[in-house]
C-alpha positions in Angstrom: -9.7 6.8 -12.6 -7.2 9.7 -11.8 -4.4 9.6 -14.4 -1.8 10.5 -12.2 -2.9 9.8 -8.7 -0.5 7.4 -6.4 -2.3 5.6 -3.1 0.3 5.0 -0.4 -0.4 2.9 2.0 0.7 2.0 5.0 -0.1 -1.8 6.8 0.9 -0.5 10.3 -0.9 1.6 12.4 2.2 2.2 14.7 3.1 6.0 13.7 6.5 5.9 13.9 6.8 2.1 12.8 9.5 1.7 9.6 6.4 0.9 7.5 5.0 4.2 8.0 8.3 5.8 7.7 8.5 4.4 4.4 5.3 5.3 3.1 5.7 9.3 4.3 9.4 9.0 2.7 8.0 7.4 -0.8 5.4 10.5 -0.5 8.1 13.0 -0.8 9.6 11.0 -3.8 6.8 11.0 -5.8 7.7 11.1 -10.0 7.0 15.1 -11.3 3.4 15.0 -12.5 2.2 12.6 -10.2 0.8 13.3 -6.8 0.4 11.5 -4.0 -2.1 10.6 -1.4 -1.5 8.8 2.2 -4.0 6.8 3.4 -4.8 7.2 7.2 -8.0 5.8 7.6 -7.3 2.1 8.7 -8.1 2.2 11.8 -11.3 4.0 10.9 -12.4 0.5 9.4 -15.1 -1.4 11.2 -14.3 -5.4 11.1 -15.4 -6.9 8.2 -18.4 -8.8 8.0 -19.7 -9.9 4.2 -23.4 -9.6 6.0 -22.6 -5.5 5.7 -20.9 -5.2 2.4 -23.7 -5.9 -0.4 -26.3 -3.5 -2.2 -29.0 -3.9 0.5 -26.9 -2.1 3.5 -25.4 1.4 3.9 -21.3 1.0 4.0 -19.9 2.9 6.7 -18.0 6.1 5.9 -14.4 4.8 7.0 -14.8 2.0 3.8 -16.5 4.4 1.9 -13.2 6.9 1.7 -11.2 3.6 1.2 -12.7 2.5 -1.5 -13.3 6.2 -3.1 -9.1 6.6 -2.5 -8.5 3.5 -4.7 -11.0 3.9 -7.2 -9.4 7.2 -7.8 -6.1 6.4 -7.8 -3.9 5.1 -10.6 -1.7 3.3 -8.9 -1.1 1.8 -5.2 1.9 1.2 -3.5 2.1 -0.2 -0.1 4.4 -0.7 3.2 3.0 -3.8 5.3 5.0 -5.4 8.2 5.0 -9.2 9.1 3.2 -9.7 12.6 3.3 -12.8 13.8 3.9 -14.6 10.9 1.7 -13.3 8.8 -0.1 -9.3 7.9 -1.3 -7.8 10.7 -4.9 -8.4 11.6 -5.3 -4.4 10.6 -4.2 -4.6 7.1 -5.8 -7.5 6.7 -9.1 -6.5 7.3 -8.2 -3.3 5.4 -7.7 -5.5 1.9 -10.8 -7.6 3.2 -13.1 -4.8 2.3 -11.4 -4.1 -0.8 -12.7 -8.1 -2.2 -16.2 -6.9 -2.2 -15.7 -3.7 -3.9 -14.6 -3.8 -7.8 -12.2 -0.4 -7.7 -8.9 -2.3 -6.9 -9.6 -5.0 -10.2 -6.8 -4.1 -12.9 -5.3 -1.2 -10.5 -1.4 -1.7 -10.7 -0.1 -2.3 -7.2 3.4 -2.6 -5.9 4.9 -2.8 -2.1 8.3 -1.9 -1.0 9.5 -4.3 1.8 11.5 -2.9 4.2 11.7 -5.4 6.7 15.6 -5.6 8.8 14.2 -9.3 10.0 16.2 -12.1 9.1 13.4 -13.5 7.2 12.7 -10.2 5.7 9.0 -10.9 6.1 8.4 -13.1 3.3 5.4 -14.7 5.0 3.5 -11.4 5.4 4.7 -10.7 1.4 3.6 -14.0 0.2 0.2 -13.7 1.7 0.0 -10.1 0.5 0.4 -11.8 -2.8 -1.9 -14.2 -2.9 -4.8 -11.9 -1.0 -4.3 -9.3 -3.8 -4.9 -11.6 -6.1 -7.8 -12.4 -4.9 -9.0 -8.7 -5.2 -7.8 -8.7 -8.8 -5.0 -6.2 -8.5 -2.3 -5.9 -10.9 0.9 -6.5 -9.2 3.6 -5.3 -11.3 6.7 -7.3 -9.6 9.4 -5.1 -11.3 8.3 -2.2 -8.7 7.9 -4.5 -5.6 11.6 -4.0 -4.0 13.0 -5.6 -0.6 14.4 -2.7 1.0 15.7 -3.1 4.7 15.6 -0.5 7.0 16.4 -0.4 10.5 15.2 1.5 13.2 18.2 3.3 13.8 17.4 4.8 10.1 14.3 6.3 11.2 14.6 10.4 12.2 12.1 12.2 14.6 10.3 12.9 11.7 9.6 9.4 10.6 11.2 9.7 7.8 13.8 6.8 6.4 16.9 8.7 6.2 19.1 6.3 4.6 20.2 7.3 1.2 20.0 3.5 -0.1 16.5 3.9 0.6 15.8 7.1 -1.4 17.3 5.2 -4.4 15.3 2.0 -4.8 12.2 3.6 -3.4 12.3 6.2 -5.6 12.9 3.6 -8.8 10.1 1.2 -7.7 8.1 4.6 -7.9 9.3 5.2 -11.4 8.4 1.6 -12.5 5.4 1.6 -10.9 4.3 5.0 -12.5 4.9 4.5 -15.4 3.4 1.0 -15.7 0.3 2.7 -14.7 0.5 5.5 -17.0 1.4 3.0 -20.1 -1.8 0.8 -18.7 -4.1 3.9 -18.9 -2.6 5.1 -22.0 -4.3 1.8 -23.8 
């Protein structure tokens, strides 16, 4: 495991969705000594099917690099918007392949939620929560923030340019960091 490696993620595919702006903005606030590394291969992933995740098959590449960017990564933080009630059929399948493969066990995640919605997308959240469990991650809570941006807060670069979001994004970062450098430290 890389010491000081952070996996972003983002659960929306949209390029300019809020999610996404998030996730690039986070990247830019990464701690000193720490780097960073966006994932941008969900839509690379096939469906998944159990039938092609055990020893007897070949993975395909897309899961392959997933699964490499997590096993080498200390830490994971993620962006996921609610879609229809729930995580998007995209993201889901994205943490779907992670059950099978062991890198994610003990890894310390954390999400920021930056939903503007009324019900600031506690569904998708909730089951984010339980399906991580199920992977064996290692939420760390104190990191996982609710952070509302709206779309007016977005720039042409898909960036968040709100300054309130610069603040608690870059403290769930600092948490999160150094949970996983006190975790690796043991």
């Amino acid at each position: 495991m890389s010491s000081k490696t952070l996996l972003m993620i983002s659960g929306s595919l949209r390029l300019g969705s809020t999610n996404t702006a998030a996730i690039n903005t986070a990247a830019r606030l990464t701690p000193v000594g720490w780097t960073t590394e966006v994932y941008r291969g969900m839509n690379e992933l096939p469906h998944f099917n159990p039938d092609d995740d055990d020893e007897s098959v070949t993975v395909v590449d897309g899961v392959v690099r997933l699964r490499s960017a997590i096993g080498t990564s200390a830490a994971i933080l993620i962006c996921t918007p609610e879609y229809a009630g729930a995580l998007p059929g995209s993201f889901k399948n994205l943490l779907d392949w992670t059950v099978g493969g062991m890198e994610i066990v003990g890894k310390p995640v954390a999400w920021l939620n930056v939903s503007a919605h009324a019900t600031h997308a506690a569904d998708a959240h909730e089951s984010l929560r339980k399906v991580l469990g199920f992977t064996g991650a290692d939420i760390v809570d104190a990191a996982c923030v609710d952070i509302p941006v709206a779309r007016a807060d977005i720039g042409g670069d898909v960036l968040v340019t709100a300054d309130a979001f610069e603040v608690a994004a870059t403290e769930s970062l600092r948490v999160l960091t150094d949970y996983a450098a006190a975790v690796t430290a043991d």
